[in-house]
C-alpha positions as protocol buffer text, in pm:
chain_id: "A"
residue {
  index: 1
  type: UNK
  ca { x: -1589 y: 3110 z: 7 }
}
residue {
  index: 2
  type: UNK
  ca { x: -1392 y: 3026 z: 355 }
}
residue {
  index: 3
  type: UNK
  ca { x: -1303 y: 3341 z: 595 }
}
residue {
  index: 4
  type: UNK
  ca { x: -1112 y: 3271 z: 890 }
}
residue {
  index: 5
  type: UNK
  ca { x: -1014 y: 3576 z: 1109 }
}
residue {
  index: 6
  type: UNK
  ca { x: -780 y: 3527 z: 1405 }
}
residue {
  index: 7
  type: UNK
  ca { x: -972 y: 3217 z: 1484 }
}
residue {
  index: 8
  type: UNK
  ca { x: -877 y: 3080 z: 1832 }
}
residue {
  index: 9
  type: UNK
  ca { x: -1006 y: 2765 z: 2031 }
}
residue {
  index: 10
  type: UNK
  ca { x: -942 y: 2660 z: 2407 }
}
residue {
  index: 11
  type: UNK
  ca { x: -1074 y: 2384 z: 2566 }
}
residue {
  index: 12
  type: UNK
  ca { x: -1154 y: 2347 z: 2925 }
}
residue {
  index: 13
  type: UNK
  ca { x: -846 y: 2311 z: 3124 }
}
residue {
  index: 14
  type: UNK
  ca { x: -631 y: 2577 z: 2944 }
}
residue {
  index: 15
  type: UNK
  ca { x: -579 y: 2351 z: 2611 }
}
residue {
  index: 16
  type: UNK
  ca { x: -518 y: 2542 z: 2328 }
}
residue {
  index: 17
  type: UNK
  ca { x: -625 y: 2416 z: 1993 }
}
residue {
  index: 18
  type: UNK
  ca { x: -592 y: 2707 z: 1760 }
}
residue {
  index: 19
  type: UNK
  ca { x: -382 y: 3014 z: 1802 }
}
residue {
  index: 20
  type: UNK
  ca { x: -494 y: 3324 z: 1566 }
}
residue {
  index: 21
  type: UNK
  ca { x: -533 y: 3132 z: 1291 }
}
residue {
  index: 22
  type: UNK
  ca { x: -667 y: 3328 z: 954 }
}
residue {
  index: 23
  type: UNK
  ca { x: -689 y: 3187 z: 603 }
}
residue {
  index: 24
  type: UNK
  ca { x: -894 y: 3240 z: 295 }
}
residue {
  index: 25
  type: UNK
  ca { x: -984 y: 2969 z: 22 }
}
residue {
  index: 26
  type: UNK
  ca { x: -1155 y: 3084 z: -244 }
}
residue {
  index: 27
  type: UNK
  ca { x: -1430 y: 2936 z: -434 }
}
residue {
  index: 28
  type: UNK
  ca { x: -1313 y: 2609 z: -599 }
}
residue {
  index: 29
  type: UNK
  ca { x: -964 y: 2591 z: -453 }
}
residue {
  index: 30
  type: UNK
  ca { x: -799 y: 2240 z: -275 }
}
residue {
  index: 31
  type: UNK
  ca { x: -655 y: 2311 z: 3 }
}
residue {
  index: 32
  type: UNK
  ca { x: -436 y: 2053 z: 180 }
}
residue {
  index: 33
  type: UNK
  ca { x: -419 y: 2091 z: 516 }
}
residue {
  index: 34
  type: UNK
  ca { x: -103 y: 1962 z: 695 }
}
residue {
  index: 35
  type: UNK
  ca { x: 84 y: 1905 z: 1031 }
}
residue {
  index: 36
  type: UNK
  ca { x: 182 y: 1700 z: 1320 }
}
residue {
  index: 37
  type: UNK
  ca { x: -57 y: 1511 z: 1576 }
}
residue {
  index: 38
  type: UNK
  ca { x: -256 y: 1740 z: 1753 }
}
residue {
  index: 39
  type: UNK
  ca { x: -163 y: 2032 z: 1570 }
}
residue {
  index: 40
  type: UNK
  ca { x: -483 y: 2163 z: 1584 }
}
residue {
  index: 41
  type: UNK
  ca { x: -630 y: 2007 z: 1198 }
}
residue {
  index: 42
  type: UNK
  ca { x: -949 y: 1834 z: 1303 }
}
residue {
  index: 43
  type: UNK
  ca { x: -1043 y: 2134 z: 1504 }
}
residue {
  index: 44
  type: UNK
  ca { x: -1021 y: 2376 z: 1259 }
}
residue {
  index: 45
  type: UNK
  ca { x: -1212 y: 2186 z: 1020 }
}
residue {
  index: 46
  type: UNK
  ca { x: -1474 y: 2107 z: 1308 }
}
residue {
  index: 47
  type: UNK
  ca { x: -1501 y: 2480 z: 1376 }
}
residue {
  index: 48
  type: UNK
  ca { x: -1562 y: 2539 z: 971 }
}
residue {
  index: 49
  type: UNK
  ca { x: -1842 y: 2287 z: 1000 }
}
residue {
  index: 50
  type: UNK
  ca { x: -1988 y: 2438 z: 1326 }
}
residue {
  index: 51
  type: UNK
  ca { x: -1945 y: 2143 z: 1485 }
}
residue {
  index: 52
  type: UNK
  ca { x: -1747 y: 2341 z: 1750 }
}
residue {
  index: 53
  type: UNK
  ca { x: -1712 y: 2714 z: 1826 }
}
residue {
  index: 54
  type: UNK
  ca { x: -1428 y: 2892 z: 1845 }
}
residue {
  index: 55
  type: UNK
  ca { x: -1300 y: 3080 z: 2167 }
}
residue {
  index: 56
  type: UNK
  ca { x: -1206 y: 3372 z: 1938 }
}
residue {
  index: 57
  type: UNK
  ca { x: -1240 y: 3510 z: 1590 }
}
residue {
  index: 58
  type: UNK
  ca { x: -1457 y: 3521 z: 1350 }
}
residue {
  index: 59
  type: UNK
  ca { x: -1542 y: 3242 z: 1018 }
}
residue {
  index: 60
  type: UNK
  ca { x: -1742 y: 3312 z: 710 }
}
residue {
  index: 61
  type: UNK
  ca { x: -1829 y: 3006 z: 545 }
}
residue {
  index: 62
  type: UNK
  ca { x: -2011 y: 3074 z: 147 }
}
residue {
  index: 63
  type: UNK
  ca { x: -2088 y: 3425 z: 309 }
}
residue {
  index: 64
  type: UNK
  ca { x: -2238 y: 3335 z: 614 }
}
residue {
  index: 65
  type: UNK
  ca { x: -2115 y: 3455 z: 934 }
}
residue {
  index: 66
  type: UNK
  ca { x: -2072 y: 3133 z: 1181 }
}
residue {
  index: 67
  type: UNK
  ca { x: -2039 y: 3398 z: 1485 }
}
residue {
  index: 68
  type: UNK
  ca { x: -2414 y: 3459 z: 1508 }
}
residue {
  index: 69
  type: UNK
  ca { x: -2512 y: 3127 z: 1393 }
}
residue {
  index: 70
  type: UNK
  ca { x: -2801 y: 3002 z: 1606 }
}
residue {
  index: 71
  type: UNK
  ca { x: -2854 y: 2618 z: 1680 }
}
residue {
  index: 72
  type: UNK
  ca { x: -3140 y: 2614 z: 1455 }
}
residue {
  index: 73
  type: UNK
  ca { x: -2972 y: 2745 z: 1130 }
}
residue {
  index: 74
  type: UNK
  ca { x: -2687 y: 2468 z: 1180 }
}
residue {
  index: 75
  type: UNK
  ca { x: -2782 y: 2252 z: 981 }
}
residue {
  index: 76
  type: UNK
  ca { x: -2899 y: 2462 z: 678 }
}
residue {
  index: 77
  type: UNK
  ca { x: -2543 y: 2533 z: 703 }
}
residue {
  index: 78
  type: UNK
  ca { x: -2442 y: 2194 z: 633 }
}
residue {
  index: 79
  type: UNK
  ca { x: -2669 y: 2167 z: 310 }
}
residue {
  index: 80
  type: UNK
  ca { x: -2367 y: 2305 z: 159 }
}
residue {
  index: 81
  type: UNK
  ca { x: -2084 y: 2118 z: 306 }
}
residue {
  index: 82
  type: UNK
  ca { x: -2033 y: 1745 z: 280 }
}
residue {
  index: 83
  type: UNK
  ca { x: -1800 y: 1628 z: 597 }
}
residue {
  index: 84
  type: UNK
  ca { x: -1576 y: 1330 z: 556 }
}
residue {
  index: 85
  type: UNK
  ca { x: -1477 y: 1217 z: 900 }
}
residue {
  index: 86
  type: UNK
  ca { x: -1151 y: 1015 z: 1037 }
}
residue {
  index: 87
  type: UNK
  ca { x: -1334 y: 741 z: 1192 }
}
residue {
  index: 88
  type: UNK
  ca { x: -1597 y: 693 z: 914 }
}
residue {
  index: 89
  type: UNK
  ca { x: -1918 y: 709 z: 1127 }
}
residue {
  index: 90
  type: UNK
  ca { x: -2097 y: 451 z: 918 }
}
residue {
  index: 91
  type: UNK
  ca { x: -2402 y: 328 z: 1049 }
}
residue {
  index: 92
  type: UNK
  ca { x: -2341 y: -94 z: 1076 }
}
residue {
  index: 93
  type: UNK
  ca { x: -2710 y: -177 z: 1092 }
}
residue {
  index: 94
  type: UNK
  ca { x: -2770 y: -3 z: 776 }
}
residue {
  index: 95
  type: UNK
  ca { x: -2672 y: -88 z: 397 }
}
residue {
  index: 96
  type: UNK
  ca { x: -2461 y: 119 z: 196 }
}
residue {
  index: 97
  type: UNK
  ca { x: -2749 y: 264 z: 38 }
}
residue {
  index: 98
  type: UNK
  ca { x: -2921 y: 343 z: 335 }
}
residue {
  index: 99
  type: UNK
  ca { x: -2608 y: 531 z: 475 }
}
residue {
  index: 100
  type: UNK
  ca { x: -2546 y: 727 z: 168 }
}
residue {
  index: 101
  type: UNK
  ca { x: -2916 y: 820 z: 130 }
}
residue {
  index: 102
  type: UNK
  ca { x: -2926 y: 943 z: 459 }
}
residue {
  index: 103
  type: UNK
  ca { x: -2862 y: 1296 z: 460 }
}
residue {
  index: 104
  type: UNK
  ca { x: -3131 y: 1319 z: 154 }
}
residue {
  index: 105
  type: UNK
  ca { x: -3378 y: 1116 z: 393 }
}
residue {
  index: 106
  type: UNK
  ca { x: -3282 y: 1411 z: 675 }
}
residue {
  index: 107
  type: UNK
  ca { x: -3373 y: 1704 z: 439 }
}
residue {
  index: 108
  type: UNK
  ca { x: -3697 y: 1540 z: 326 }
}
residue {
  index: 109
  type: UNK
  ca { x: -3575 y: 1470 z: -47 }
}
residue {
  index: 110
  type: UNK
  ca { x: -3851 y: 1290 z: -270 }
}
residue {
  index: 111
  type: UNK
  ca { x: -3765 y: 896 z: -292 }
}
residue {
  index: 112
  type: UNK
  ca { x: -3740 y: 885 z: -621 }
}
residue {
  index: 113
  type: UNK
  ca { x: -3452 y: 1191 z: -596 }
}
residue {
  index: 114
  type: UNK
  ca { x: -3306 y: 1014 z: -319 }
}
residue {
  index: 115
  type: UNK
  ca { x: -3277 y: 696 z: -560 }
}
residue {
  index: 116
  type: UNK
  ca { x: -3125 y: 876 z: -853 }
}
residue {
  index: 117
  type: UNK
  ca { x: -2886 y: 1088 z: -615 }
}
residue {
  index: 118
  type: UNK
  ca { x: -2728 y: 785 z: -414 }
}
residue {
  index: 119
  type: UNK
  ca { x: -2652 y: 543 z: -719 }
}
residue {
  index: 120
  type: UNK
  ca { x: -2491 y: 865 z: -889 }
}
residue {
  index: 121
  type: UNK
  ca { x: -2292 y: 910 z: -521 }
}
residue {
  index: 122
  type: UNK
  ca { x: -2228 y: 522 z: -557 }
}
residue {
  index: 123
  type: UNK
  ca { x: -2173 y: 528 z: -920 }
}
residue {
  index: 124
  type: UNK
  ca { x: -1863 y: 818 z: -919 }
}
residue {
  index: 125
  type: UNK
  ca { x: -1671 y: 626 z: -618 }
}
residue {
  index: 126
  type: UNK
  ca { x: -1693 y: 294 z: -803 }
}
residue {
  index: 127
  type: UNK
  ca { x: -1990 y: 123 z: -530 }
}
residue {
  index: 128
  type: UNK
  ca { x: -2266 y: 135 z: -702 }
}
residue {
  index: 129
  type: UNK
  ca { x: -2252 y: -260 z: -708 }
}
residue {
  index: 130
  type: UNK
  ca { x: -2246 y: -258 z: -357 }
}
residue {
  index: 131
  type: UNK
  ca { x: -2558 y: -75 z: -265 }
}
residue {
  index: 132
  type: UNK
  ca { x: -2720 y: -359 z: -44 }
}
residue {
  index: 133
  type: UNK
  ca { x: -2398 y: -496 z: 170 }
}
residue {
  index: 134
  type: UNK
  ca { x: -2356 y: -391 z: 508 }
}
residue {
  index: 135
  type: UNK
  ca { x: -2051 y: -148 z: 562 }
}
residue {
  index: 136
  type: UNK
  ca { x: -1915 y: -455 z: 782 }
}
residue {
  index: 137
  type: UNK
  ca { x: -1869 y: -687 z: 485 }
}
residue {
  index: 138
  type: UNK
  ca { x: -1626 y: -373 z: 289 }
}
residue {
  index: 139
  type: UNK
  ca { x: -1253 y: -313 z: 305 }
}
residue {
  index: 140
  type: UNK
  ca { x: -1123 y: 40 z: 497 }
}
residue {
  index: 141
  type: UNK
  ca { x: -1093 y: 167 z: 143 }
}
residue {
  index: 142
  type: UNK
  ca { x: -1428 y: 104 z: 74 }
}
residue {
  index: 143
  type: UNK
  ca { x: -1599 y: 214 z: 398 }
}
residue {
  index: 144
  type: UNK
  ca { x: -1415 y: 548 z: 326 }
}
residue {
  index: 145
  type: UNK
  ca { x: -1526 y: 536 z: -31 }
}
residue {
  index: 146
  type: UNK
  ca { x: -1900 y: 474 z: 125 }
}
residue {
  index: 147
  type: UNK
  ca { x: -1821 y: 791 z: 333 }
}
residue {
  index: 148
  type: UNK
  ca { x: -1739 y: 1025 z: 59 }
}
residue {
  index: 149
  type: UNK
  ca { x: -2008 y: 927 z: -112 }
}
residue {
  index: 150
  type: UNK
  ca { x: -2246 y: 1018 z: 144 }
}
residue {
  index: 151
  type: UNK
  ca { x: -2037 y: 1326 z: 190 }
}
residue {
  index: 152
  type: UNK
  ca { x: -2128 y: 1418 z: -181 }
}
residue {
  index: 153
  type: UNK
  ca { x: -2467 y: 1288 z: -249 }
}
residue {
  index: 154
  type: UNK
  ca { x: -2647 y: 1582 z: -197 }
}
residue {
  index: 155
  type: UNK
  ca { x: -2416 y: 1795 z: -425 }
}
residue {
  index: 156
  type: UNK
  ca { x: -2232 y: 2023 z: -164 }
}
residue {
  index: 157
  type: UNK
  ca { x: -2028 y: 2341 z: -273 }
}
residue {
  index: 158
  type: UNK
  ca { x: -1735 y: 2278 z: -35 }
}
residue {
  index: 159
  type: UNK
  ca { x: -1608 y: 1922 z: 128 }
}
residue {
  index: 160
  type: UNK
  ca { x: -1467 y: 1883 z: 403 }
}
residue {
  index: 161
  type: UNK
  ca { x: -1216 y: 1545 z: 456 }
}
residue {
  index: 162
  type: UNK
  ca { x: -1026 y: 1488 z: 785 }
}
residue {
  index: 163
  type: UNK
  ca { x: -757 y: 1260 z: 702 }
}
residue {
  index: 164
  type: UNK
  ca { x: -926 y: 1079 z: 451 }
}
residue {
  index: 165
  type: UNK
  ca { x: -616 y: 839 z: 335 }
}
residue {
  index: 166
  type: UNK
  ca { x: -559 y: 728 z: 713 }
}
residue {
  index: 167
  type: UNK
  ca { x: -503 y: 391 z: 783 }
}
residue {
  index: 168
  type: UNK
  ca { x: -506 y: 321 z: 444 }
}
residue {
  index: 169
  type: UNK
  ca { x: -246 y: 117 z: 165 }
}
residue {
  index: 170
  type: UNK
  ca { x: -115 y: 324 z: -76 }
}
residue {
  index: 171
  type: UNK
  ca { x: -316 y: 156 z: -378 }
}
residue {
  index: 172
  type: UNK
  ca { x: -670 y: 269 z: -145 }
}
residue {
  index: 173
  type: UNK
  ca { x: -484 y: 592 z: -48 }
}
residue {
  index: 174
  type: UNK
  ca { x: -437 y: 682 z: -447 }
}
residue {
  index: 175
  type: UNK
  ca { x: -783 y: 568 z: -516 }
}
residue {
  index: 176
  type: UNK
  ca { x: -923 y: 794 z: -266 }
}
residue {
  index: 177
  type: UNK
  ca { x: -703 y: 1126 z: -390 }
}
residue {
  index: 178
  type: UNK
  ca { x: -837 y: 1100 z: -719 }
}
residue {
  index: 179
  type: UNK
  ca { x: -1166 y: 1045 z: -657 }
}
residue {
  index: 180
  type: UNK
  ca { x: -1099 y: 1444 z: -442 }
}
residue {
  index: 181
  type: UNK
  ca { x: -895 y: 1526 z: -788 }
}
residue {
  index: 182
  type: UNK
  ca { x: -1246 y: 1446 z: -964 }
}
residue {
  index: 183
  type: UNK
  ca { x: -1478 y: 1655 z: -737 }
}
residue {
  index: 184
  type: UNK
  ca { x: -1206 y: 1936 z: -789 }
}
residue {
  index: 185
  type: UNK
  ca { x: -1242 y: 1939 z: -1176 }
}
residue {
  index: 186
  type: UNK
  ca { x: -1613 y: 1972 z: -1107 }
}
residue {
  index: 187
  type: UNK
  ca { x: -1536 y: 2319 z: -922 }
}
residue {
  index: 188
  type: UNK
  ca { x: -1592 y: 2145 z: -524 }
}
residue {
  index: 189
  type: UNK
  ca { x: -1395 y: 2346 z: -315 }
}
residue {
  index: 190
  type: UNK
  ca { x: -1210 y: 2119 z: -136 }
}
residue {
  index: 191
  type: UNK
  ca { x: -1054 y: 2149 z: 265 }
}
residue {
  index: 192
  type: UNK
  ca { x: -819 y: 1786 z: 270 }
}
residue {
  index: 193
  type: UNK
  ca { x: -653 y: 1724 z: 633 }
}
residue {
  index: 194
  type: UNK
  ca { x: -355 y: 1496 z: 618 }
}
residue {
  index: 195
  type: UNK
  ca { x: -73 y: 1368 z: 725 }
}
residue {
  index: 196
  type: UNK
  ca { x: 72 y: 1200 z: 413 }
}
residue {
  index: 197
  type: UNK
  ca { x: 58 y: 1506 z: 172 }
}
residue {
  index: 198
  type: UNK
  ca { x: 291 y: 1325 z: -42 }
}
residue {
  index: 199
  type: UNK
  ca { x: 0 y: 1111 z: -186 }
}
residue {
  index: 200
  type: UNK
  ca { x: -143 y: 1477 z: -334 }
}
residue {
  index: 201
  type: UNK
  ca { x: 164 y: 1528 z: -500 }
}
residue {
  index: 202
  type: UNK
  ca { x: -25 y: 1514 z: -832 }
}
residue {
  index: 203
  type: UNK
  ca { x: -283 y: 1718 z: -752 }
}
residue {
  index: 204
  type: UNK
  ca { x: -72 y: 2047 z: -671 }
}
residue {
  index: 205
  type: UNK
  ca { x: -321 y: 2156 z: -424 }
}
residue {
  index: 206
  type: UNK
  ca { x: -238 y: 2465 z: -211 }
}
residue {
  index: 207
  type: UNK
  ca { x: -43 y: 2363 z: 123 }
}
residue {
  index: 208
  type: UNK
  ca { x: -77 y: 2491 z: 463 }
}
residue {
  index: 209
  type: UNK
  ca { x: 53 y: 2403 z: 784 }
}
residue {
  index: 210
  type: UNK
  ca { x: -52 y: 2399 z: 1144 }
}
residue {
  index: 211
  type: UNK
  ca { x: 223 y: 2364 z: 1409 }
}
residue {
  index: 212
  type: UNK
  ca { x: 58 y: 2333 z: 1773 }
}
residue {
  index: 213
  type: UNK
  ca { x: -252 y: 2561 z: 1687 }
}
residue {
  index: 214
  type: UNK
  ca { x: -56 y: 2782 z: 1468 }
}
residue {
  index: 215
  type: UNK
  ca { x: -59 y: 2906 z: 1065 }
}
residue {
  index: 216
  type: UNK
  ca { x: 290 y: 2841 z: 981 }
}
residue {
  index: 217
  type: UNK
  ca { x: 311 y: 2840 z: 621 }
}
């Protein structure tokens, strides 16, 4: 489902991000992806998502090759992928609903589909009670809850999380892994970040690990 081949990144000013990375994840697999600070995690999953391009390589992502990809077929791209990002990027004027519904409202789904698909979203991550507050008025476990539901509300094959039990107490940061252990069962194929792949532990996904741009194991 996921082709990386000797996938390299380099920033302006001789950074390097990635280092001939290549990895495969098949259809349906969790993959946890691990290492230090700056190890090169949020890149990779940013390159996955087309977010950024690599410097070098090539990536496949449900059979498409991201190599070509032109600006305008981005984000038919992303009709498969639901991103989960570090810093939330909730919108604060906006209700829960309203964030969750928006990719739907992007992609021109009918109302009455939009309706059904967010309380479903809100319903499987336990906010469907919630629909109307502002993201302001929720805990961090919450927010991030409000995130992955607007990650999933438009029923992606693969999900993408970048460090999705940061900042987080343990009971929130359990809450949050099986609501991933959930979309798993369901046959999501799942790309997890982390730092704190103890909290997984259950889950037995597959581990890699990035050391300063590098595949190590």
């Amino acid at each position: 489902m996921i082709r990386l081949s000797s996938v390299s990144k380099r920033y302006a000013g001789g950074q390097e991000a990635l280092r001939n990375v290549s990895i495969e994840i098949s259809k349906g697999e969790f993959l946890l992806l691990t290492g230090h600070s700056g190890a090169g995690k949020s890149t990779l999953l940013k390159i996955m998502a087309a977010i950024e391009r690599p410097s070098a390589g090539q990536i496949w992502v449900g059979g498409q090759n991201l190599a070509g990809l032109r600006a305008a077929a981005i984000p038919y791209l992303r009709r498969n992928l639901g991103l989960v990002f570090q810093d939330h990027k909730l919108l604060f004027d906006r209700s829960v609903y309203d964030n969750v519904a928006l990719p739907l409202r992007i992609t021109a789904f009918e109302t009455r589909d939009i309706s059904r698909r967010v309380r479903a979203a809100l319903d499987r991550v336990g906010l469907l009670g919630r629909e109307r507050a502002n993201p302001v008025a929720l805990s961090g476990g919450e927010q991030q809850r409000v995130c992955i539901a607007r990650a999933i509300v438009h029923r992606p094959a693969i999900v993408l999380a970048d460090e999705p039990t940061a900042n987080l107490d343990d009971a929130y940061a359990r809450e949050i892994v099986t609501l991933f252990q959930a979309l798993h069962q369901v046959g999501v194929t799942l790309l997890v970040s982390t730092h704190s792949a103890a909290f997984f532990d259950d889950v037995s996904p597959r581990v890699v690990e990035l050391q300063n741009g590098a595949l190590v194991s």
